[in-house]
C-alpha positions, -999 to +999 in steps of 0.1 A: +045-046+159+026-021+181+060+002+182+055+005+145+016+009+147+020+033+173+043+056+150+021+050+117-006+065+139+018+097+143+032+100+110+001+090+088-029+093+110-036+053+114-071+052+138-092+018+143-129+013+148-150-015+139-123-034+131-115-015+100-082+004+098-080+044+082-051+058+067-054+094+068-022+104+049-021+074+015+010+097-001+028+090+033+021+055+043+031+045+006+066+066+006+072+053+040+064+016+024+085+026-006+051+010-020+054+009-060+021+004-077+035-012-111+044-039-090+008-058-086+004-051-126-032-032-117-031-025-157-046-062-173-033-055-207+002-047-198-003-078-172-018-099-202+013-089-225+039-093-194+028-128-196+026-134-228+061-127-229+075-146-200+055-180-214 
């Protein structure tokens, strides 16, 4: 765990204080995470309809 913290901190600018974390570089940190925001459904109506479909 602190390898990995310690190389977000160089490749995306991680810093602590106050026991809150910042993420300097977002773009990077979510290409590194291969993060896909269609995946939490953010949108409620396509989330509602998703539903609807599934029940």
């Amino acid at each position: 765990m602190n390898r990995t913290v310690m190389a977000l901190k160089g490749l995306v600018g991680l810093s602590f204080a106050g026991g809150r974390v910042q993420v300097d570089n977002w773009p990077a940190l979510a290409h590194i995470g291969a993060y896909d925001d269609g995946y939490l459904m953010l949108d409620k109506d396509a989330a509602a309809q998703e539903w609807a479909s599934i029940s």
